[in-house]
C-alpha positions, 0 to 999 in steps of 0.5 A: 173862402170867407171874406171879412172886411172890418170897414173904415167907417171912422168912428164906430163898428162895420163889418162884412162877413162874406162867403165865396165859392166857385167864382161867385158869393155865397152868402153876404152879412153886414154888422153894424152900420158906422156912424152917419158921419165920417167926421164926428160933431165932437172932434171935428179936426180935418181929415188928413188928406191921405184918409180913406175912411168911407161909409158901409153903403159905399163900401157895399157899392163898391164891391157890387153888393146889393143884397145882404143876406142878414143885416145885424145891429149889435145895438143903437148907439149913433156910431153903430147905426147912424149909417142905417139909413145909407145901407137900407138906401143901398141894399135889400136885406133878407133877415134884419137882426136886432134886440129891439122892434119898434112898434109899426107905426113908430112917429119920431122921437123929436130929440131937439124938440121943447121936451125939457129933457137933459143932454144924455136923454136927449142923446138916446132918443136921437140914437133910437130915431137914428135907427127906427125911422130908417128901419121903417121907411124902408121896411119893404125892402127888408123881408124878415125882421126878426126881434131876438130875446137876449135870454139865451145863445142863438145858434144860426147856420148861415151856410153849409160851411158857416156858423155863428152864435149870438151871445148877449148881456145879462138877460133881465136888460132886454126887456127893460130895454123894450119898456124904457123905448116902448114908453118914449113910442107912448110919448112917456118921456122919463128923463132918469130912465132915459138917462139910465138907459143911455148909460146902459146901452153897451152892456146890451151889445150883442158879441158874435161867434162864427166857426168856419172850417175850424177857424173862430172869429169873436166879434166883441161888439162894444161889451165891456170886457167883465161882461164876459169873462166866462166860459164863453171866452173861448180861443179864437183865432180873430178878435174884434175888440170890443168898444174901440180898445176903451180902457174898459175893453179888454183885459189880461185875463180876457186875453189870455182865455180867447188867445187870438192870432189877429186882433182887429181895432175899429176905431177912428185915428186922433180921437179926442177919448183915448180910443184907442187907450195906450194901455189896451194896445200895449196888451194887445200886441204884448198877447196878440201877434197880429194887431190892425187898425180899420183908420189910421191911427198913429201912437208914438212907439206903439203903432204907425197910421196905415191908410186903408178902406177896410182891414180886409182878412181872408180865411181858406 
């Protein structure tokens, strides 16, 4: 059986990925982290109390997990690896999957420091740091880290009965990537393309595919929607929609060529940003008859709050 459970992080992405049989678990993924905090520093209104929003480390801990087969990191915005630090706390990883390797002996990037540089800038070397420094301070508990070039589809099979393809952004963005972070390591700090790359940073997120038993799941990562309205769209029978049902997320078209059973929403309730957008929603449960939400989010006419820890999903 797989398990997925799409985590109630409150802002940003986790997911387990998890396969069981005969009493025990086979094989254990996580990908993404959640945020650092459950209660984000821009829209700080207090948790309705009935709230079940909870860190991946904890949700980890709770179903006994200790060991994570692969750790993914879709890319290096805060509300995806903001929560790297707890997870590595919590878990050893056999394989860490990413776009970016720091070099060793990576120093922090001081974000906060006298460095001159605008807010955007600023942002993204926090982002980096975010993930990096836990990355390193707990390298002995990861056995492989593994850099992925983003030039063509990887194809790993996690178990007998479980596969998936990472798919990426447009190849020349990974090594510009690599430069623009390297020089920042340098102590090169070039504000336009700190602030380029910060602003180009989901175009970079990598989208899953697993096939299990002749299911499909599409994890979106936050890739804007024109990103992949190709071939590689294909049915499937679960979706993640990608970047928190943004404006930007999805489309029709996009809809109508991965025709999903079950759409699934990560996002936090009573963001300020229109994520989730109205518009998005409407079409997704107009294309879509199955349409869940990992917080409680509560549109007039459209969606009701549920309150759960995770949109927990079960495939035979």
């Amino acid at each position: 059986m797989l398990v997925l459970d799409f985590i109630n992080v409150g802002n940003g992405d986790s997911i387990l990925v998890q396969e069981l049989a005969d009493g025990g678990r086979r094989f254990a993924m996580l990908i993404d982290c959640g945020h650092d905090n459950l209660v984000r520093d821009d829209h700080t209104d207090p948790l309705d109390p009935r709230s079940r929003r909870i860190y991946a480390a904890d949700f980890l801990k709770q179903n006994g997990i200790c060991h994570l087969d692969v750790l993914l990191l879709t890319h290096f915005h805060r509300d995806h690896v903001g929560g790297l630090r707890r997870v590595l706390e919590t878990v050893t990883v056999g394989r860490l999957l990413t776009a970016y390797l720091p070099p060793p002996d990576a120093e922090p990037l001081d974000p906060d420091g006298e460095n001159g540089l605008p807010k955007a800038a600023r942002n993204l070397l926090r982002c980096t740091d975010l993930y990096v420094q836990p990355l390193l301070l707990n390298r002995s508990k990861i056995h492989e880290l593994i850099e992925l070039p983003g030039d063509r589809m990887e194809t790993l099979h996690l178990t007998k009965d479980l596969t998936m393809d990472i798919l990426f952004g447009e190849p020349a963005l990974y090594p510009r990537q690599k430069a623009v972070l390297d020089a920042a390591y340098r102590g090169e700090r070039n504000g336009y393309d700190l602030i380029h790359w910060a602003k180009s940073m989901n175009v970079t997120s990598l989208r899953q595919r697993f096939y299990y038993h002749g299911q499909e799941i599409v994890l979106g990562g936050d890739a804007y929607a024109h990103m992949w309205e190709t071939a590689t769209a294909t049915p499937c029978d679960i979706l993640k929609v990608p970047h928190h049902a943004s404006l930007s997320s999805t489309t029709r078209k996009l809809l109508k060529m991965l025709k999903p059973k079950t759409a699934v929403v990560c996002v936090a309730a009573r963001r300020p940003d229109e994520r989730p957008h109205p518009y998005i929603v409407s079409l997704l449960k107009e294309c879509v008859g199955d349409v869940r939400f990992t917080d409680a989010v509560e549109i007039p006419g459209l969606v009701e709050p549920e309150f759960h820890e995770s949109v927990h999903i079960e495939l035979a």
